[in-house]
Structure formats: structure tokens, C-alpha cells
C-alpha positions in Angstrom: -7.8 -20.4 -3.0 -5.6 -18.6 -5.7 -2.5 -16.6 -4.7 -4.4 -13.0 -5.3 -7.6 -14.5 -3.0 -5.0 -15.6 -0.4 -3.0 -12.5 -0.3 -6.6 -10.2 -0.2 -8.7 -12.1 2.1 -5.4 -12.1 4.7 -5.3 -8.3 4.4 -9.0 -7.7 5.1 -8.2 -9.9 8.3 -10.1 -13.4 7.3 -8.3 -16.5 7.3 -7.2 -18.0 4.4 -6.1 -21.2 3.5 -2.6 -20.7 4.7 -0.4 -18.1 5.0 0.4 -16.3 2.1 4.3 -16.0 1.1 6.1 -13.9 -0.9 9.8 -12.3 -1.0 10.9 -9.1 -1.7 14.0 -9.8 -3.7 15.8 -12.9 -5.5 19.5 -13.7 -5.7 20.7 -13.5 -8.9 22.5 -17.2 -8.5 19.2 -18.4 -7.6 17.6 -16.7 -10.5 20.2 -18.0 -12.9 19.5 -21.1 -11.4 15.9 -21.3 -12.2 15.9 -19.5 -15.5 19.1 -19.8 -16.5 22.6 -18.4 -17.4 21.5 -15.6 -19.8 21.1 -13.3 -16.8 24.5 -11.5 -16.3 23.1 -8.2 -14.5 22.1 -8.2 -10.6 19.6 -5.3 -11.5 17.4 -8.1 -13.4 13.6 -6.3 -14.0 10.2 -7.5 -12.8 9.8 -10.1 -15.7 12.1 -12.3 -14.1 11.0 -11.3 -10.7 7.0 -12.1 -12.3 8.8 -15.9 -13.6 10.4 -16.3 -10.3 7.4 -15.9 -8.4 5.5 -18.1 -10.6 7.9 -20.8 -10.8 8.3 -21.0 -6.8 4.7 -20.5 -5.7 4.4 -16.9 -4.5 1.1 -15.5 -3.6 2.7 -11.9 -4.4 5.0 -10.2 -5.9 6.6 -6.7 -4.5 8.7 -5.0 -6.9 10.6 -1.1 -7.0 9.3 0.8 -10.0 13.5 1.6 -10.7 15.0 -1.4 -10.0 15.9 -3.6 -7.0 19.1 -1.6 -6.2 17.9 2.0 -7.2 18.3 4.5 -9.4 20.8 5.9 -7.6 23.4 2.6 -7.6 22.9 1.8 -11.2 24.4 5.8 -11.6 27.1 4.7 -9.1 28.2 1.6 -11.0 28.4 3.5 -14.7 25.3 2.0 -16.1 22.5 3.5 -17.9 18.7 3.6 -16.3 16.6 2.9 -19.3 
């Protein structure tokens, strides 16, 4: 069973192979771990998130349509939402 069969047949209440895992958010030390130093903003986007989740066997991947600390703190800290 793929990630996307996993992750479907759990949510239409059959029993996959095993439980299907994802996270909601990764460091950014342990994303500069895995894909390495280049990364100097904690408001990284959902192509590392999509690498992350690939490299550490995710079944899914959730991700915010503005970034993982909102619109509203990238304002706060003087950067621009592009």
C-alpha cells in the first residue's frame, strides 16, 4: 500500500496496512539537517515541507496556503509575503 492508498482507505474507516503518519510542521534545524544549510528562514514553503515528507516516509502532507507561521507573523517580523 502506497502513502495516498494508506491515508484514504484509513479515512473511509478500512484497515490499512498500518497506521498512516504524518506531521504537521518540521523544525527548521531538522530540515537543515536533512536538506541542508541553504535554509536560513523558519517560514520555509511546502517544497521543503513536500522533500521532507518524502525523505522521512510520510503518508501525508498538511500544509497552510500562507505559511507555517501566518500571514500575520511574517507582517510582524518586517518581512514581505510574496
Amino acid at each position: 500500500m502506497n502513502g495516498r492508498e494508506r491515508f484514504l482507505t484509513a479515512l473511509r474507516g478500512g484497515q490499512p496496512d498500518r497506521v498512516p503518519m504524518f506531521e504537521t510542521h518540521f523544525c527548521l534545524r531538522f530540515i537543515r539537517e536533512l536538506l541542508g544549510s541553504g535554509i536560513n528562514s523558519p517560514y520555509h514553503n511546502v517544497d521543503d515541507e513536500a522533500k521532507m515528507s518524502r525523505l522521512t516516509g510520510l503518508d501525508m502532507l498538511w500544509t497552510a496556503p500562507v505559511g507555517f507561521t501566518s500571514f500575520a507573523s511574517i507582517l510582524q517580523h518586517g518581512e514581505r509575503y510574496q
